[in-house]
LUMZA-7430 format. One record per residue: residue in three letters; x, y, z of N, C-alpha, C in turn. Coordinates in pm, whole numbers, padded with zeros to 5 digits, always signed. Layout:
! LUMZA-7430
ALAXYZXYZXYZ;...
! end
This chain:
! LUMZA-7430
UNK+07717+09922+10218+07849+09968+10182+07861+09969+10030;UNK+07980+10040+09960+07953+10084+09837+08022+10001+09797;UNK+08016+09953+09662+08082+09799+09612+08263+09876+09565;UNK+08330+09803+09545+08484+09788+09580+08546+09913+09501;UNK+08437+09938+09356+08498+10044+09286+08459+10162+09330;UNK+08349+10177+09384+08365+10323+09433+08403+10331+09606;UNK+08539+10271+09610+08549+10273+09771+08661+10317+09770;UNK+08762+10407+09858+08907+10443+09827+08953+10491+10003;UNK+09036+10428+10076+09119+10385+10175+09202+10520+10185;UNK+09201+10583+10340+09306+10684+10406+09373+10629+10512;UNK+09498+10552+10507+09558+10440+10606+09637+10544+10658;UNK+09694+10535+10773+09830+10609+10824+09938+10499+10815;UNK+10013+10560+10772+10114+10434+10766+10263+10449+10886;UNK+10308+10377+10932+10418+10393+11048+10500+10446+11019;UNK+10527+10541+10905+10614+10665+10876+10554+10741+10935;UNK+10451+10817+10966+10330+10892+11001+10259+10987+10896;UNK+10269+10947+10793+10237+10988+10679+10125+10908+10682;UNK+10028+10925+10506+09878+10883+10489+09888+10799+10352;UNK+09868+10695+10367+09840+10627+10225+09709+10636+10131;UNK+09692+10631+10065+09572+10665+09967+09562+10503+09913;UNK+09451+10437+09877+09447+10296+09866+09307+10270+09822;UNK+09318+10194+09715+09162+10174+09679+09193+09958+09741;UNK+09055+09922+09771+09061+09777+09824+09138+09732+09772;UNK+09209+09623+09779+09271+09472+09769+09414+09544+09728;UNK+09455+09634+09679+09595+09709+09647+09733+09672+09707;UNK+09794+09649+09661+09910+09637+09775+10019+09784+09755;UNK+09983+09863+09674+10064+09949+09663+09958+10093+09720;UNK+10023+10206+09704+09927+10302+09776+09920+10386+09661;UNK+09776+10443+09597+09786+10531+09494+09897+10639+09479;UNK+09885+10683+09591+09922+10813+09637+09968+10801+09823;UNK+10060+10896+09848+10143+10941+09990+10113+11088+10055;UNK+10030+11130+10126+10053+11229+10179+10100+11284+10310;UNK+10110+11400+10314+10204+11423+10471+10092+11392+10597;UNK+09968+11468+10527+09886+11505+10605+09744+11373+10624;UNK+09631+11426+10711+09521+11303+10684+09453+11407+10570;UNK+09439+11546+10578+09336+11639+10526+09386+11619+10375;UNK+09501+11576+10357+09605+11615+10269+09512+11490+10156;UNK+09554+11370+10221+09512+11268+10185+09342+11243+10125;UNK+09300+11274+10230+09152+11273+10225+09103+11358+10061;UNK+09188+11474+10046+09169+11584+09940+09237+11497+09812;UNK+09320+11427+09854+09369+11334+09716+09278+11212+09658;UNK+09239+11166+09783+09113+11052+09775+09023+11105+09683;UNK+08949+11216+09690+08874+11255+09611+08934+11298+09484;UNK+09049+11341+09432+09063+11342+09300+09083+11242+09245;UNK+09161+11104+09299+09128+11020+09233+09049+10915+09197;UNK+08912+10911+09319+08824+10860+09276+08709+10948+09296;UNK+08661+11013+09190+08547+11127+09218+08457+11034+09234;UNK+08345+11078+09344+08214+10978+09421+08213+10887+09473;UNK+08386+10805+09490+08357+10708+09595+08345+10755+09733;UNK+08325+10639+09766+08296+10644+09989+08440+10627+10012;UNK+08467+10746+10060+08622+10776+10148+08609+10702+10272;UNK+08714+10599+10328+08715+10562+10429+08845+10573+10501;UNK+08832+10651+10636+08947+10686+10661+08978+10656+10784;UNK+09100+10586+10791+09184+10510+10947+09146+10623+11052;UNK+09086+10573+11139+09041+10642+11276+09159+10637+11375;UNK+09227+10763+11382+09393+10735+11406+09383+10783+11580;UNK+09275+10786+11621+09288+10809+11812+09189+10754+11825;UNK+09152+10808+11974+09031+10705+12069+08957+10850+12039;UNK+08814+10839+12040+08674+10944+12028+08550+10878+12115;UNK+08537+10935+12127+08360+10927+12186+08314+10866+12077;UNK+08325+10853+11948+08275+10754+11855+08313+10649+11782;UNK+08451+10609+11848+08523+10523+11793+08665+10501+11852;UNK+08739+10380+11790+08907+10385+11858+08914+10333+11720;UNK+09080+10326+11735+09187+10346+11604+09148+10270+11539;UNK+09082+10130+11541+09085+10022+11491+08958+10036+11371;UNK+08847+10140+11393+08750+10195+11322+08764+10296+11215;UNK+08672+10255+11109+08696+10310+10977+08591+10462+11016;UNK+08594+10573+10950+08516+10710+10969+08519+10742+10823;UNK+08409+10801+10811+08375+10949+10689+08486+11047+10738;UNK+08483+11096+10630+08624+11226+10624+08487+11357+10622;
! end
């Protein structure tokens, strides 16, 4: 896993909106409506980190509780 600075968080938050979040944060960089929305913000503000993004249903490769690549 990539060490803390190049790592940056796509949470859904219980508004149903997307938080943008780099580790230990308590605030959210950034708010978007969307996950795609979010995911596209993740990358401007941290160019080359590992996007990790809230796995928001059940998949054949995972349930909510699991982190995914965007």
């Amino acid at each position: 896993m990539a060490s803390e600075k190049n790592e940056i968080f796509v949470e859904r938050r219980e508004q149903g909106d997307y938080a943008v979040r780099r580790p230990g944060s308590e605030r959210a960089s950034d708010v978007c409506p969307t996950q795609e929305a979010a995911i596209k913000r993740a990358g401007e503000i941290a160019p080359g980190a590992a996007i990790h993004v809230e796995r928001v249903r059940n998949t054949d490769a995972g349930k909510p509780d699991k982190w995914r690549n965007p």
